[in-house]
N, C-alpha and C positions, 0 to 999 in steps of 0.2 A: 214367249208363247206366240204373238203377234207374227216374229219372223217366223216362228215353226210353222205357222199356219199360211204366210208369205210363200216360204221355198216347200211348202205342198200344192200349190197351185188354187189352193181354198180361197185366199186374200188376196185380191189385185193391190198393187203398188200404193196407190192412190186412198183401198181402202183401208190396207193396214196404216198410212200416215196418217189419215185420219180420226182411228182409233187410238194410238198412239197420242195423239193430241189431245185425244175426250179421257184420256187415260190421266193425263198429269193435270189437265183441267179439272179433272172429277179430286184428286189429291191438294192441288192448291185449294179448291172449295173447302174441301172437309178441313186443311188447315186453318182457314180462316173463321171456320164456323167455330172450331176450338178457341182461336184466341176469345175472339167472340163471347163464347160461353164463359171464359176465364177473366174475362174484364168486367163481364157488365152484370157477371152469376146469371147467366140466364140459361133456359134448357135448350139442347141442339136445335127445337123448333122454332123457339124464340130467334135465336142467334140466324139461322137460318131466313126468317120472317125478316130479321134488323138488314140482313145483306142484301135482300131481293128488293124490299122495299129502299134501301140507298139505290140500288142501281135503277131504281125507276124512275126516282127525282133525282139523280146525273143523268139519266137516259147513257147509261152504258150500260156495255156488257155485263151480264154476275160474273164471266169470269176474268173479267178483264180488274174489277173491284176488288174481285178477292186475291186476285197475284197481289195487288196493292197492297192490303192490309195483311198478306201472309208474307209478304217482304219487310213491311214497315215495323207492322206488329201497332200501329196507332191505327184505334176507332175513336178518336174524338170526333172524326167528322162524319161519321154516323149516323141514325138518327134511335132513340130509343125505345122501345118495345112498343 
């Protein structure tokens, strides 16, 4: 969709890579919110709450935390609800 919207002259270069990127960011998040929910039983809000509040005591990115934990698949180092 991104390209169809590219070679209509709708999306400059730069913005569809962009999108593209907010695209798999937004997928590895909702990944990680799963494991999340599946480890610790907690509801998408929760899980969601445990990932923003880790990325704020590492001071990183949410989605740089959640590649991690949707690659690893460990939240020990998390912090809990």
């Amino acid at each position: 969709m991104i390209a169809a919207l590219q070679a209509d002259g709708i999306l400059s270069g730069e913005h569809a890579a962009h999108l593209g990127q907010t695209l798999r960011s937004s997928r590895r998040i909702g990944a990680a919110i799963g494991i999340i929910m599946v480890s610790r039983k907690v509801t998408e809000a929760d899980a969601f709450s445990i990932l923003s509040k880790a990325s704020q005591q590492a001071n990183r990115k949410l989605r740089l935390l959640a590649d991690e934990v949707a690659t690893t698949g460990d939240v020990s180092r998390l912090p809990s609800a």
